[in-house]
C-alpha positions, 0 to 999 in steps of 0.5 A: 579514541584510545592511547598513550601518552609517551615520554621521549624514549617511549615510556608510557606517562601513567598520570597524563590527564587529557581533556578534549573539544569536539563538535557534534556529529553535524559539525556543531559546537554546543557553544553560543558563539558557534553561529553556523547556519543550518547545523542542529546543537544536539542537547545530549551532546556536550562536546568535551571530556576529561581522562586520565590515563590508566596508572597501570598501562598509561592508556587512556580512551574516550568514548564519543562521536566521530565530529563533522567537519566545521565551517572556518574562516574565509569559507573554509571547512575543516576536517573532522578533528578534536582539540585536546589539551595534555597535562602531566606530571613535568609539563609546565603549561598545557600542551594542545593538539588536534586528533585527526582521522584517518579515514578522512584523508580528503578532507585532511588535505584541505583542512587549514590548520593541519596544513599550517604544519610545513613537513608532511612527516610532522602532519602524520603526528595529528592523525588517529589510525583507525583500527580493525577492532571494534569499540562497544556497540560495534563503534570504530576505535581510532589509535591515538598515542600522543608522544611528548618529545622525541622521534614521532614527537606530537605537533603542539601547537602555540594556543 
């Protein structure tokens, strides 16, 4: 995943820092408190990260595994997603969002949080685009740039 972090007139933020949460590639968290059956806690997969984004360009990237989609509330899946957190020089509190995937459009549709979100044109702020170059080892890039305010402002949610 790779981006931006953007001020309300689209002017990259270059001392954003941005932690991530993610299952595994089973969908598995690598926490006690995941108690979904059948999925395998990889041991070499921990699950977050932190990045700061470049002074000079204000990008930022991670290099991790897509996640599977994870078991919700009432036998509800959601879609594959990853939680971050956005910190920044002017922001007081931490703001959180989830990164969706393009290519799992499906699965989008029928995931219950982005579906709390009431205008379709806001659920589009949640979705990394896939992108036709190719990360190290041949690995998939998706485009991801957070915008704080402003035209194509990022849903936050209320944590």
């Amino acid at each position: 995943i790779e981006g931006r972090v953007l001020d309300g007139i689209g002017t990259p933020i270059r001392d954003a820092l941005i932690e991530i949460w993610q299952a595994n590639a089973d969908g598995k968290y690598a926490h006690p408190a995941d108690r979904q059956r059948g999925k395998k806690v990889d041991p070499a997969f921990r699950g977050w990260g932190r990045a700061c984004t470049d002074f000079q360009t204000g990008t930022y990237f991670f290099e991790t595994v897509k996640p599977g989609r994870v078991e919700g509330r009432n036998g509800t899946r959601m879609a594959p997603h990853i939680a971050a957190w956005v910190v920044a020089r002017g922001i007081n509190m931490g703001l959180h969002t989830r990164i969706y995937f393009s290519d799992e459009a499906k699965a989008n549709a029928e995931d219950p949080v982005i579906n709390l979100v009431e205008w379709e044109s806001r659920r589009k702020t949640l979705i990394a685009e896939r992108q036709p170059k190719k990360g190290k080892h041949g690995t998939a890039v998706y485009r991801f740039d957070i915008r704080l305010q402003g035209e194509g402002e990022t849903v936050f949610f209320d944590v």
